[in-house]
C-alpha positions, 0 to 999 in steps of 0.5 A: 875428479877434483883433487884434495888439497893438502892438510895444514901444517900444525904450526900454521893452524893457529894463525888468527885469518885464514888468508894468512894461514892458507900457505898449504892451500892450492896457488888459485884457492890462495889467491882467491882467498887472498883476493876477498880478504883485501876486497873485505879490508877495503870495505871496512877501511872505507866505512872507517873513514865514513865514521870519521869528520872530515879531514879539514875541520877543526874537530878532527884534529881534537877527536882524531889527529892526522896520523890516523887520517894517514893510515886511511889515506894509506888505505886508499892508496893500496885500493888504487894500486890492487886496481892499478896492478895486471897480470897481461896474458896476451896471444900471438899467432897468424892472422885467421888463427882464431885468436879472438874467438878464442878470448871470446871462449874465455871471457864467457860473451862474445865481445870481440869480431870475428871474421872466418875470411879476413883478419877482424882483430885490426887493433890491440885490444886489452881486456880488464875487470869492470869496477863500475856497477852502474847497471847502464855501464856494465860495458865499457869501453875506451878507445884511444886515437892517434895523434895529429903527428902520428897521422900526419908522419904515416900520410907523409910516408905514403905521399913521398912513396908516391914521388918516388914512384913517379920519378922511378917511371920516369927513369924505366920509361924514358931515355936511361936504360942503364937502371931500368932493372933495378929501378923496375925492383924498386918500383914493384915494392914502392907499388906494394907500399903505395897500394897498402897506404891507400888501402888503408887511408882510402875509407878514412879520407878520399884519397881516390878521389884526390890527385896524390900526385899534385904538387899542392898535396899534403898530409894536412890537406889530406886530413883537413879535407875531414873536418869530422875526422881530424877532430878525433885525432888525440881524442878518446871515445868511450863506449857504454851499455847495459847489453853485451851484444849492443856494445858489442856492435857498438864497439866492433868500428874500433876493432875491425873495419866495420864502419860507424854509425857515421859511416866511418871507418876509423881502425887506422886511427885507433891506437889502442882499446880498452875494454871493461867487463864483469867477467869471472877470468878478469876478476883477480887481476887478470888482462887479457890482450888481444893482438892483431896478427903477426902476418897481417896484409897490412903490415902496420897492424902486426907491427902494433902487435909485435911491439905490444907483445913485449909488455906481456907476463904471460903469452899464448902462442895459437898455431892453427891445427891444419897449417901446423900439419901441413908445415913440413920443417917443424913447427914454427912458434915464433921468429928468432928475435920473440924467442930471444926476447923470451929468454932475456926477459926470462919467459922462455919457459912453461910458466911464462907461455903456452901453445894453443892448437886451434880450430882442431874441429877442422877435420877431414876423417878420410883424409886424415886417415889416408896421410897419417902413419900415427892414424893407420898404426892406432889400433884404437882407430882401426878397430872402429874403422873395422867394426865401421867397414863391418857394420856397413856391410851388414847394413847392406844386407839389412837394407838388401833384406828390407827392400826385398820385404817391401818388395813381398808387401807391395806385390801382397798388397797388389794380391790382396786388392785384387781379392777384394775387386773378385770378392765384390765381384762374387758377391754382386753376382750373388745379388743379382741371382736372388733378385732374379728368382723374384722376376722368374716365372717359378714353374720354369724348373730348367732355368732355376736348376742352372741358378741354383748350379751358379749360385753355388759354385759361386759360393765355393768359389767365394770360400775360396777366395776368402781361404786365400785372402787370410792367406794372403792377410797373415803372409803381409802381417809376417812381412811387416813384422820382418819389416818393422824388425829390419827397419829397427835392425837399420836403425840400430847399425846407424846409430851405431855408425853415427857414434863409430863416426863421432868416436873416429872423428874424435880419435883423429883429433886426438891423435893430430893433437899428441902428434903436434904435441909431441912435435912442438914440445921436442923442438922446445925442449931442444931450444931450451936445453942450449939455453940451460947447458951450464946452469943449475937446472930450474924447476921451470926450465924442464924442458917441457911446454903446455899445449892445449888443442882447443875448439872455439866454435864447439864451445861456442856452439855448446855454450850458445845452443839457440832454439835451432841448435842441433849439435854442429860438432858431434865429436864435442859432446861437452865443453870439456872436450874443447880444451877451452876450460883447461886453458883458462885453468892454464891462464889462472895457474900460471899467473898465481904466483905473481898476484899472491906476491901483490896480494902479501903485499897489499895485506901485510900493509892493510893487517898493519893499519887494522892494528894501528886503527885498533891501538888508537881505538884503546884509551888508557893512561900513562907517559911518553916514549922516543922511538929512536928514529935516526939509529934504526933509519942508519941501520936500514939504509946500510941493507940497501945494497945496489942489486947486481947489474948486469956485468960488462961482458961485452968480450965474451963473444969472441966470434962475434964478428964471425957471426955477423957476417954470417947473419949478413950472408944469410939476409940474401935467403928466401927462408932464413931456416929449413929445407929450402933455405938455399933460396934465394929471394928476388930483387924486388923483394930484397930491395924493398927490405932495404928501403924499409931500413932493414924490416920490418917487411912481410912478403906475401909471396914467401909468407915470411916476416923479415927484419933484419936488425933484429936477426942480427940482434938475436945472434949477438945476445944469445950467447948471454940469455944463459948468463942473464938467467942465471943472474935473474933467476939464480943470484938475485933471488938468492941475494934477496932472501939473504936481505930479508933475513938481514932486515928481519935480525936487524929489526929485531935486534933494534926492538931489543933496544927498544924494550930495554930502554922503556923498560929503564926509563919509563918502566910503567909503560912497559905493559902497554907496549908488550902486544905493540911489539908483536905488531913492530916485528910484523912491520919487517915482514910486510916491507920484506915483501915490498923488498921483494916486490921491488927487486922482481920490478928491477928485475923485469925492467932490467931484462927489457934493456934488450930492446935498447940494444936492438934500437941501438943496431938498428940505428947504426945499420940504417946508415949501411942499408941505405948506402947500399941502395946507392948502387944501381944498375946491372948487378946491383943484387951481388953488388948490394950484398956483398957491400952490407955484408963488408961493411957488417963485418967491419963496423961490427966491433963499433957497432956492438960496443956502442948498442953494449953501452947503451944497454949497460947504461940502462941497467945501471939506471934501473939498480939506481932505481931500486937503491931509490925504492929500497931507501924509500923502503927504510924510510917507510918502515921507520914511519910505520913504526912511528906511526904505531908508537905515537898512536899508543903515547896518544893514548896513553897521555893524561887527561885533563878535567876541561878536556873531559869532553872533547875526550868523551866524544873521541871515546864516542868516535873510538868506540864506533870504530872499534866496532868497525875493525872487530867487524873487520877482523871477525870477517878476515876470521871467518870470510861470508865467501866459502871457499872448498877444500878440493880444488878442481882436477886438469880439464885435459881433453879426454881420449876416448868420449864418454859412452853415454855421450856417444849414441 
């Protein structure tokens, strides 16, 4: 049932538009009002400066001046920048976890590649509305190439891999025996990254068939020998078609590893796909952005992925449902390094990300039954299971009492043949009795006393018989009624079954999906709770998560049926019971708040431009006025304060060095965390982490994505995620609306002066400028909403600092990992460990300090920005208002007798206008889209399927 919105408040209820009364409104309802009132502002900003002469000539500085020409310039500015702004919603996950299928789900056409044994997403891939409407281009595509030093720096890589290997064998297999052990560690990981580089190069040039050891060989011998590949290194490709499942084909090359027309493979070339469609979820600003998976083989793919991930607003998390179950210390969400990442950047909470339990149609009832205790203590699912059991044993003896009916009928049927041949019988003696009394003598009285005896008795012996058919007839007409009343009996306790099943089924998914449910929002909660111990509790910090168990190939299955379709997933009856339509309500929820503020934004400026179109559309007479300029720009300037920088704390980790170390201690583990967390991993593997200067490095063997520097990174600034929110969330926004109160007093105070002074010098125009004055003091408003846009971009950039810090220790930690790898021989494991675990300990302080700085320094430079905007801000509101009041003087000025005709022209032009900007403001009034009064109920899977739904 869809719930009613509330009703408006009596002092909004007489605003002239409706997007700018629609406060009370449900967030999407507000946005997607908001959304068509813009849409509609820019059509009738666009026919207004069709309306007028072109911008060069002559007679457009006579009929219209530039001023105007700069409100329609504004205009197009604000279009570009609706298109420019994006709310990304990207999905992070396991390689096969169904990410893709996912989007696909959500996009309503299958796009993407989907692959059910490999990984098909091998690229990022971003998602946006299409603005083309050439019916040639209703799917577009833009896939971005490497560049030439980009390629030539990973083929290098590969090739100096392979030196070192050669000089490696050379040690293990010849005279020194002395390092064979730990060359033998080393040798096993450059074999691993050998054979990673080859396979992925291998389809792009022919590095097989190449010595790639060869002294001659180089990256640029290996690129040039593809002339036609080389050529689209730096390059763009773009996709077009009218059909989606042409381009789908035609774009799956850069996705994934289906090859090209050409017989290509170029996905290691791709360095990013962009993606253009008309699909209803993209049309108010929405990006989806596809990911390659975080535990991808081919660790040069996750690592796109992760450094990609940053960039996101909003991000989905999808764990699949088996490998969820199956993990025995919790579920694992994300690494220690996202989820700090999350809280810096202020996402670590319901708003900013979600969790998806995919592929929950993967589901074995028996199994499920045998291992669950949440399973053998429902007694919903117990009741069908009894009724199950029940009703098996019933149509046992159904089916018992329905062979042995078909039993009765074929051995009836068996009597009733064998009646019919004796009937025959009976019936041709009967002839051949008559025929004889023709041929017989009549005068032999003896022979015809024995005919007529055998006559009769064969007479009786036939109403017998006859007697005993009818029998025989009505007995197998009662069986066959006892059959057909079996057979139906059967069916019914299969349908019955049937629909048991499909319930059953259904209540084990249901039941998985609150038992993850509950296992994920606890430990989520737990997390959190750390990070908001010492705050004023947020709304959005409540501890909780949203998850949404979800089915991509039931929606597909249900939205794509086919002429063969026959319901491959029972236990979906609809698209509700996927979880699909909930988490695109998700998606469009959680990214309402960010679009209505860019929406304010955008109308506040284009409503300001109508009114300026309208007053330079009035013609009336009268005299001059100054704005005074220079004293409202000194009073603006002075609002602008330097927003609060991060503060130099550096020195409330007083342990810091003691977490160190143990970071360091712990680099040795197989699994950081867990139950088996005592392991300790193999040679090989650490070795391999070290030459690749820490991590990233994913093994296959543990499944584990190590990266050590950022390990290091997340202990060291946790402790300030706390501080961090209450800055950004808490003071900031707080000093913000305390600004746009000082802005909207001083404003006001300064039109005071204004009216005054027209009132004193130039009393005649007071009346002209009374409903001006309304419009100036909407001039702060709009620029509020520009401050507080500014300060969330501040804001946003100055939470990313962290990635600074990250950069910083990870390149002070190269030094001491790669003099670790100096150490060599017998007892190099210990040797190397202990020496990163000393030396982290005693260059943490410089080491801290130096990455501090770096990050300081970065959000120093980020609040110099924002004063840079907020002066801009000033400046621009002056202008606005200048603007406005020189519109009105032009107008008001006297009109000379040869003059006449130019002014009947721009009366003319005036006039055309003016009825444009009546259209305009008569469709804000009443838009040509309806929107309702409801908005649509949480599309929550519900618990039990819908009877007429179940059989």
């Amino acid at each position: 049932m869809a719930a009613r919105i509330k009703e408006p408040p009596k002092e909004d209820a007489a605003m002239e538009f409706v997007w700018n009364s629609c406060s009370y409104m449900d967030p999407q309802l507000r946005v997607r009002i908001k959304q068509q009132a813009l849409d509609d502002g820019l059509y009738f900003a666009e026919k207004v400066l069709s309306a007028m002469p072109r911008k060069t000539s002559r007679k457009m500085h006579k009929l219209a001046g530039l001023k105007i020409f700069k409100l329609l310039d504004e205009a197009a500015q604000l279009r570009q920048r609706n298109r420019n702004f994006k709310v990304l919603v990207g999905v992070r996950g396991v390689t096969g976890a169904g990410k893709s299928s996912i989007f696909n789900c959500l996009l309503g056409m299958s796009i993407l590649p989907v692959s059910f044994q490999e990984a098909s997403t091998a690229t990022v891939c971003r998602i946006s509305w299409n603005y083309d409407d050439d019916p040639k281009k209703s799917f577009r595509a833009k896939a971005y190439f490497l560049s030439l030093e980009d390629a030539t720096k990973d083929i290098a890589g590969l090739l100096n891999a392979i030196k070192r290997r050669r000089e490696l064998s050379q040690n293990i297999f010849g005279d020194s025996t002395e390092m064979n052990e730990d060359n033998s560690a080393e040798l096993d990981d450059l074999c691993c990254q050998i054979e990673e580089g080859i396979s992925k190069w291998r389809d792009v040039w022919p590095v097989d068939d190449m010595d790639l050891e060869a002294e001659d060989i180089s990256a640029e011998k290996i690129i040039n020998s593809k002339p036609a590949v080389a050529k689209l290194l730096g390059t763009t490709v773009e996709v077009t078609s009218s059909e989606v499942e042409d381009f789908a084909e035609r774009i799956k090359p850069y996705l994934d590893n289906t090859p090209t027309t050409d017989f290509m493979i170029v996905w290691p070339l791709i360095q990013e796909v962009n993606v253009f469609v008309k699909s209803e979820i993209l049309r108010y600003s929405i990006d989806l952005v596809d990911l390659p998976g975080s535990s991808d083989g081919v660790s040069s793919r996750a690592e796109v992925g992760r450094k990609y991930s940053e960039k996101l607003d909003q991000t989905i998390i999808v764990l699949p449902a088996l490998r969820a179950v199956d993990e025995k210390a919790g579920v694992t969400l994300m690494s220690g390094y996202q989820e700090l990442e999350m809280k810096l950047t202020g996402k670590f909470h319901r708003n900013s990300f979600c969790v998806v339990i995919s592929k929950i149609d993967d589901m074995v009832n028996d199994e499920y039954i045998r291992t669950s205790l949440d399973a053998r203590q429902d007694q919903t699912l117990q009741g069908y299971i009894a009724e199950e059991k029940k009703l098996r044993t019933e149509l046992v003896n159904v089916r018992g009492s329905l062979q042995s009916c078909r039993t009765e009928i074929a051995s009836l049927d068996r009597l009733l043949s064998e009646q019919r041949a004796e009937d025959t019988k009976l019936r041709a003696n009967l002839s051949s009795s008559v025929y004889r009394d023709d041929d017989v003598d009549g005068d032999d009285d003896e022979y015809e006393d024995r005919d007529q005896f055998s006559r009769a008795s064969n007479r009786k012996h036939l109403g017998r018989l006859r007697k005993a058919h009818k029998t025989t007839v009505r007995k197998r007409d009662q069986q066959l009624e006892n059959q057909e009343a079996k057979e139906g009996q059967e069916v019914k306790i299969v349908n019955h079954l049937e629909s048991l099943d499909r319930q059953k089924t259904h209540r084990c998914i249901w039941l998985r999906n609150k038992y993850l449910e509950k296992r994920i929002v606890a430990d989520f909660a737990r997390r959190q709770k750390k990070l908001t111990a010492n705050i004023p509790r947020l709304p959005r910090y409540d501890g909780s998560v949203d998850v949404f168990p979800v089915s991509a190939r039931a929606y597909q299955d249900i939205q794509n049926p086919g002429p063969t379709h026959r319901g491959n997933f029972p236990s979906f009856p609809s698209k509700l019971y996927t979880g699909i339509p909930r988490l695109r309500q998700w998606i469009e929820e959680n990214t309402c708040e960010e679009r209505d503020t860019h929406l304010d934004s955008q109308l506040a400026s284009l409503n300001r431009i109508l009114m300026d179109i309208n007053n330079w559309c009035d013609e009336q007479p009268g005299g001059k006025v100054k704005f005074p300029r220079e004293e409202v720009t000194e009073v603006l300037d002075s609002t602008c304060r330097v927003y609060g920088k991060l503060q130099d704390k550096k020195d409330m980790i007083s342990d810091r060095v003691k977490v160190a170390r143990q970071v360091a201690q712990d680099w040795v583990k197989k699994f950081p965390s867990g139950p088996q967390s005592y392991l300790r991993m193999a040679h090989g593997t650490y070795t391999a982490i070290l030459s690749r200067d820490g991590g990233p490095y994913f093994s296959k063997a543990s499944g584990v994505l190590y990266h050590w520097p950022e390990v290091l990174s997340a202990a060291l600034l946790d402790p300030f995620s706390e501080k961090w929110i209450d800055l950004f969330d808490i003071q900031i926004p707080k000093d913000t609306k305390q600004h746009c109160k000082d802005i909207t007093s001083i404003w006001g105070k300064l039109l005071g002066e204004l009216a005054d002074k027209i009132k004193t010098t130039a009393p005649q125009l007071f009346t002209h400028f009374q409903a001006a004055f309304l419009e100036l003091e909407d001039i702060s408003n709009e620029f509020n909403t520009r401050l507080k846009l500014e300060v969330t971009e501040m804001c946003k950039a100055s939470r990313g600092s962290h990635c600074v810090f990250s950069s910083s220790l990870q390149d002070q930690l190269r030094s001491i990992y790669r003099s670790a790898l100096q150490y060599r021989g017998s007892g190099s494991f210990e040797r190397r460990q202990k020496h990163i675990v000393s030396k982290v300990e005693s260059h943490c302080e410089g080491m801290f300090s130096a990455a501090w700085e770096r990050m300081y320094k970065t959000q120093v430079e980020e609040s110099a920005k924002l004063h840079e905007k907020l002066q801009q801000i000033s400046s621009d509101m002056v202008l606005a208002a200048m603007t406005k009041i020189a519109i009105i003087l032009e107008n008001l000025e006297v009109v000379r007798k040869k003059d006449q005709k130019v002014i009947d022209e721009k009366m003319r032009l005036r006039a055309n206008v003016s009825r444009l900007t009546l259209e305009w403001a008569a469709r804000w009034r009443v838009p040509e889209q309806s929107f309702p009064d409801t908005v649509e109920a949480k599309l929550g899977i519900p618990e039990d399927l819908i009877p007429s739904q179940t059989g």
